[in-house]
PADRENLUM-770099 format. One line per field, with one value per residue: residue in three letters; residue number from 1; x, y, z of N, C-alpha, C, CB in turn. Coordinates in steps of 0.1 Angstrom, whole numbers, plus 5000, padded with zeros to 4 digits. Glycine has a CB too. Layout:
res = [ALA | ...] $
n = [NUM | ...] $
nx = [X | ...] $
ny = [Y | ...] $
nz = [Z | ...] $
cax = [X | ...] $
cay = [Y | ...] $
caz = [Z | ...] $
cx = [X | ...] $
cy = [Y | ...] $
cz = [Z | ...] $
cbx = [X | ...] $
cby = [Y | ...] $
cbz = [Z | ...] $
This chain:
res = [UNK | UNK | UNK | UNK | UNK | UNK | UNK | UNK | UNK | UNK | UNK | UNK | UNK | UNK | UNK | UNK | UNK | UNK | UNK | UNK | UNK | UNK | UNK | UNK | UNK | UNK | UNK | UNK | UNK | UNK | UNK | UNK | UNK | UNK | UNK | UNK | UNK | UNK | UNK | UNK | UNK | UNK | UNK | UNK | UNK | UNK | UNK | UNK | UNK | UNK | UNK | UNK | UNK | UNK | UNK | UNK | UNK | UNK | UNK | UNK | UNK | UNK | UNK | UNK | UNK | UNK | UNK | UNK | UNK | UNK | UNK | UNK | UNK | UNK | UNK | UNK | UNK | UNK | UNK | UNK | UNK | UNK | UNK | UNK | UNK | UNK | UNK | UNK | UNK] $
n = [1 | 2 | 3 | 4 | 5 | 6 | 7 | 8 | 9 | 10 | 11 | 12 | 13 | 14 | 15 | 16 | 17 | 18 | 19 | 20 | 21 | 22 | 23 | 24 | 25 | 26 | 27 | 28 | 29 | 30 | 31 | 32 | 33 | 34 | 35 | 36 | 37 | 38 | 39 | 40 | 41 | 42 | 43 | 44 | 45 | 46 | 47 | 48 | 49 | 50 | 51 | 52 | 53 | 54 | 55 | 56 | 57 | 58 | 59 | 60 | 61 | 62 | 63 | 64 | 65 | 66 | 67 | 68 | 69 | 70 | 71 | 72 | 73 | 74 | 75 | 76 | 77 | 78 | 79 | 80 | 81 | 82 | 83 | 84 | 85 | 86 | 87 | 88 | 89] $
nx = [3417 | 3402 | 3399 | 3415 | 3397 | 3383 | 3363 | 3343 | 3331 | 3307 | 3309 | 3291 | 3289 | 3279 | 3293 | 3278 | 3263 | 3236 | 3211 | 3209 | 3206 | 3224 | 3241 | 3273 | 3281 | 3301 | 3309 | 3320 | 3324 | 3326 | 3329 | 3334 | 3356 | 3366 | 3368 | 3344 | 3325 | 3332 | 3319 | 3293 | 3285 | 3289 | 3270 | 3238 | 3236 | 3240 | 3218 | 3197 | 3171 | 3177 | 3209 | 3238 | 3263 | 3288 | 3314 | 3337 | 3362 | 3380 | 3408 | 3403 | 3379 | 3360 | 3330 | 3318 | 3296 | 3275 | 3248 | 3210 | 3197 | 3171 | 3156 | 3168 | 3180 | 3206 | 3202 | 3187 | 3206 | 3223 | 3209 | 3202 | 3224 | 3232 | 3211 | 3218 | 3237 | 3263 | 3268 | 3267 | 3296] $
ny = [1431 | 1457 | 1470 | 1504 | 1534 | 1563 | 1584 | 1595 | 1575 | 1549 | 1515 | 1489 | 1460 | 1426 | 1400 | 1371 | 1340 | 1345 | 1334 | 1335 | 1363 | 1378 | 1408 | 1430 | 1455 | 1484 | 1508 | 1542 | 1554 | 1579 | 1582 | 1557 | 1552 | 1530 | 1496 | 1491 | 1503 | 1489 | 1465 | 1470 | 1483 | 1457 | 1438 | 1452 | 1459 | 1432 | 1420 | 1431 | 1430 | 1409 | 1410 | 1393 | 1395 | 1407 | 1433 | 1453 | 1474 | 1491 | 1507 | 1516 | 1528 | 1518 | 1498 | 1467 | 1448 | 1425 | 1412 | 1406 | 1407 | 1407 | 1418 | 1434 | 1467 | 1493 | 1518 | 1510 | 1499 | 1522 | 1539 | 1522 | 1523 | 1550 | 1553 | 1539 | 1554 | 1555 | 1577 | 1572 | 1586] $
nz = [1513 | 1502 | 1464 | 1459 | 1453 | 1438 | 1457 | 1448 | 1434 | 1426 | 1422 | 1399 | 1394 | 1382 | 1380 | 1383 | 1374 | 1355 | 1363 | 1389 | 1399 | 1411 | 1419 | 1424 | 1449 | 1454 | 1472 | 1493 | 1523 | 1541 | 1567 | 1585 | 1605 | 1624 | 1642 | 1652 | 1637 | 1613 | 1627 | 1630 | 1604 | 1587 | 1602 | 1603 | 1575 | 1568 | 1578 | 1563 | 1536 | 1510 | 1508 | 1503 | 1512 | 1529 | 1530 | 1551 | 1544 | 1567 | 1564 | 1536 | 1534 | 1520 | 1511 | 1501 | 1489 | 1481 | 1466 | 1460 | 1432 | 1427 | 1447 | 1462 | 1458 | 1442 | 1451 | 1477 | 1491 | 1493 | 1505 | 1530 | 1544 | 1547 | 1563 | 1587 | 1594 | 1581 | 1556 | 1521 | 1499] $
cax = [3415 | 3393 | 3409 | 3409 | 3384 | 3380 | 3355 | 3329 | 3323 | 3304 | 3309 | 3283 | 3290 | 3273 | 3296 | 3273 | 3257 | 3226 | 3200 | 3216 | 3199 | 3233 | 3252 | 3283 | 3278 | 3308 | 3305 | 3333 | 3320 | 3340 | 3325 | 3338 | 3367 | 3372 | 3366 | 3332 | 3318 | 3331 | 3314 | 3283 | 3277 | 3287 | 3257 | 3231 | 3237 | 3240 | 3204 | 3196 | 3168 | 3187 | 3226 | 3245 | 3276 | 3293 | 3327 | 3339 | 3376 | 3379 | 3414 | 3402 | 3366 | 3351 | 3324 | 3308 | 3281 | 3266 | 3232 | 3199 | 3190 | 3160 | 3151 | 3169 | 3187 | 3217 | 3198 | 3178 | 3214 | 3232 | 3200 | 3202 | 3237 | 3231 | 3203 | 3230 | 3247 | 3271 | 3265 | 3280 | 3304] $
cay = [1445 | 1459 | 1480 | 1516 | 1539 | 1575 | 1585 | 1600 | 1569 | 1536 | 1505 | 1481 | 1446 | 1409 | 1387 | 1359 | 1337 | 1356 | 1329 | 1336 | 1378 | 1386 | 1420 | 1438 | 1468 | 1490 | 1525 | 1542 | 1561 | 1587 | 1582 | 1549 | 1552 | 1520 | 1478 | 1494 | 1508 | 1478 | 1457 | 1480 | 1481 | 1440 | 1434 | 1459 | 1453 | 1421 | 1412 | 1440 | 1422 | 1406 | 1411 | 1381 | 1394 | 1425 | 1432 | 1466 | 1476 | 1505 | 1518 | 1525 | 1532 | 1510 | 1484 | 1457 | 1446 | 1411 | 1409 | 1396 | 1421 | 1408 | 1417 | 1450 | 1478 | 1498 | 1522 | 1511 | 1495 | 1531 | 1546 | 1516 | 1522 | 1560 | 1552 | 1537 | 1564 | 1557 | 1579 | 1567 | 1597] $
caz = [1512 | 1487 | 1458 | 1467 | 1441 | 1439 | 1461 | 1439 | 1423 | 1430 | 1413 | 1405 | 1386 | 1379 | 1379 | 1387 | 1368 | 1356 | 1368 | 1403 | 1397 | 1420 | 1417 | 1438 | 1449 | 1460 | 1479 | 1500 | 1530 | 1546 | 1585 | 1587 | 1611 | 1634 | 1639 | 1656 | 1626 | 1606 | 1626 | 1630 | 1592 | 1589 | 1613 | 1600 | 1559 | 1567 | 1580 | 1549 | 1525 | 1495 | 1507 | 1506 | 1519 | 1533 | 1535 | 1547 | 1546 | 1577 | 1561 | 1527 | 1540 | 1512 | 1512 | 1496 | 1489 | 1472 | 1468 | 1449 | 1424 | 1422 | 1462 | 1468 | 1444 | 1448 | 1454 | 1486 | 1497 | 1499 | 1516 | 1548 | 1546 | 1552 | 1576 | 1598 | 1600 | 1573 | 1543 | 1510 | 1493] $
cx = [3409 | 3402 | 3406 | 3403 | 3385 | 3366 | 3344 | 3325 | 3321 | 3299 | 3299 | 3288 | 3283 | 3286 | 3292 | 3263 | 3247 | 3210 | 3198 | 3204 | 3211 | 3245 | 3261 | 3281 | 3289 | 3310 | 3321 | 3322 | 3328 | 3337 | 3329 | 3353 | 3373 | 3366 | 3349 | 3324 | 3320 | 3319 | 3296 | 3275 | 3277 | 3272 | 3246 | 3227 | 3238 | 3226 | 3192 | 3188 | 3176 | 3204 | 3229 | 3257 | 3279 | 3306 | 3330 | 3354 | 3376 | 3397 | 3412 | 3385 | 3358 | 3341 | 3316 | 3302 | 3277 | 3258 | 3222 | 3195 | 3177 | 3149 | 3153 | 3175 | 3199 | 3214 | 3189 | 3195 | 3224 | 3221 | 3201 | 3214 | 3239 | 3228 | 3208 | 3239 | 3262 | 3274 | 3274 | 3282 | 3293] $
cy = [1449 | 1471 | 1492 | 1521 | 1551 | 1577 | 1590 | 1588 | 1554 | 1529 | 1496 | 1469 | 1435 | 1405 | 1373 | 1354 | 1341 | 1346 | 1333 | 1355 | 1383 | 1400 | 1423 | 1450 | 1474 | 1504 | 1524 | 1552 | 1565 | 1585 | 1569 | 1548 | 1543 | 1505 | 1479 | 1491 | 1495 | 1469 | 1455 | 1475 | 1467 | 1435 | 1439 | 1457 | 1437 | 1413 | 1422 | 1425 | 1422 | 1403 | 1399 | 1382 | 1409 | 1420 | 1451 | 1466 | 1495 | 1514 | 1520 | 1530 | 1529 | 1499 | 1480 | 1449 | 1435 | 1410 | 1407 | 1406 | 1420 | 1411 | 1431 | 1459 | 1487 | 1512 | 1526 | 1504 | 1509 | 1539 | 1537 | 1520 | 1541 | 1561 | 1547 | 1542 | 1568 | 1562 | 1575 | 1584 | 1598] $
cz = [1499 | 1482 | 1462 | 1450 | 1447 | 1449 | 1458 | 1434 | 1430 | 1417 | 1413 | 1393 | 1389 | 1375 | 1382 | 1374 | 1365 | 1361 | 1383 | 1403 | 1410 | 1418 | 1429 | 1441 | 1458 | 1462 | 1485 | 1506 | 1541 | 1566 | 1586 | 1590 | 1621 | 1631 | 1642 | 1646 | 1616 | 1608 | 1625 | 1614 | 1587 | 1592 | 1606 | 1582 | 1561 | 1567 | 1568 | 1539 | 1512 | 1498 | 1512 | 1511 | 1518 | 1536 | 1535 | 1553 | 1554 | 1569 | 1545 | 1524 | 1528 | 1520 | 1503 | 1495 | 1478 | 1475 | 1460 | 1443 | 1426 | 1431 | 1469 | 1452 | 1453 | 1456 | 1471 | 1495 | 1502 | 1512 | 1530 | 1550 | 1555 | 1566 | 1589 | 1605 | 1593 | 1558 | 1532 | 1503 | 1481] $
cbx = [3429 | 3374 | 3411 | 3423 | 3366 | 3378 | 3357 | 3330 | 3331 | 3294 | 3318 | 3265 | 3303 | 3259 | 3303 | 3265 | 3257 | 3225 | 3201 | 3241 | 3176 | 3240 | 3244 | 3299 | 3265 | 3314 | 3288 | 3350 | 3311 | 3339 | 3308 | 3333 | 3365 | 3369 | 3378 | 3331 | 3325 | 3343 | 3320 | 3292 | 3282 | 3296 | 3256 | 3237 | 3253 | 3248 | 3197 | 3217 | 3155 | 3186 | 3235 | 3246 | 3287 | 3285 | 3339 | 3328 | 3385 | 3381 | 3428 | 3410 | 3365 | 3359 | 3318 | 3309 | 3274 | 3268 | 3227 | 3186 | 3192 | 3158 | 3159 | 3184 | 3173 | 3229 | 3197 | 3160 | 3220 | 3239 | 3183 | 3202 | 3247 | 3224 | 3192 | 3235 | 3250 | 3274 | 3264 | 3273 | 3322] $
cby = [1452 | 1464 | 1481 | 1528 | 1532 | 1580 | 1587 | 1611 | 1568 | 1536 | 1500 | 1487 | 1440 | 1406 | 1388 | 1361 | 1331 | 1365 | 1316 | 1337 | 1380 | 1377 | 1435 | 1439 | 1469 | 1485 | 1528 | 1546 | 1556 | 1609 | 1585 | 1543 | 1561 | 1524 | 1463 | 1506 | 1523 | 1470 | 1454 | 1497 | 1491 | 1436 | 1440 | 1472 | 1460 | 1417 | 1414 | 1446 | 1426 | 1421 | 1423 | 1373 | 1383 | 1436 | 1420 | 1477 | 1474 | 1499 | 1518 | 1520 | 1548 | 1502 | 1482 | 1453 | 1459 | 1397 | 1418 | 1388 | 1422 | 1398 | 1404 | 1452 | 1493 | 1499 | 1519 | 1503 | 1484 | 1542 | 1547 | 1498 | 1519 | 1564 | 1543 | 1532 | 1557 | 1549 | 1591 | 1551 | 1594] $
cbz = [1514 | 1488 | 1444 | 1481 | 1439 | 1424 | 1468 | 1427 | 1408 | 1441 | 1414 | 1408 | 1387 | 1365 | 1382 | 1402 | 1369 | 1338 | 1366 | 1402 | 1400 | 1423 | 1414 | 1437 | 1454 | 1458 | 1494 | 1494 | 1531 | 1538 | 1593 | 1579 | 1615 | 1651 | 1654 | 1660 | 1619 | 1608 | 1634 | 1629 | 1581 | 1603 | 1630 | 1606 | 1549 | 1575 | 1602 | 1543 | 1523 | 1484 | 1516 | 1494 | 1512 | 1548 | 1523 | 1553 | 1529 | 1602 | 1566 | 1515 | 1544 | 1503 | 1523 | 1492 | 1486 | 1472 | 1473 | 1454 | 1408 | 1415 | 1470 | 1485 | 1433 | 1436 | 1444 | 1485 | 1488 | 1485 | 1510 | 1551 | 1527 | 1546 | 1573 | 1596 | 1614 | 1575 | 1542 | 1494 | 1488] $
């Protein structure tokens, strides 16, 4: 379960080695209501240029996001995320 966060705010961190160019990227998006939508944005961010991994938690309507800095931005990660149907807060 990912920690829960205020919903105004997205987190972004490197914790990876910096040769790696990998960041997290964590949003909470309020239309994310079932295993659907989990699996929905799973699938869709997953084939997402750069993301190395998605995890979305449906009861505290987070998700995260690992991916190549050096291929997308957090930026073009909340806009697919939108484009799916799931705006980030």
């Amino acid at each position: 379960m990912l920690p829960a966060h205020p919903a105004d705010h997205d987190a972004v961190t490197n914790n990876y080695p910096k040769e790696q160019n990998m960041s997290t990227l964590e949003v909470t998006a309020p239309d994310i209501s079932c295993e659907h939508c989990k699996r929905s944005i799973e699938h869709d961010l997953g084939a997402a240029p750069g993301v190395r991994r998605v995890v979305v938690d449906v009861g505290t309507q987070r998700v995260r996001l690992d991916y190549d800095d050096a291929e997308t931005s957090p930026e073009a990660l909340r806009s697919t995320l939108a484009g799916i149907g799931y705006p980030p807060a």
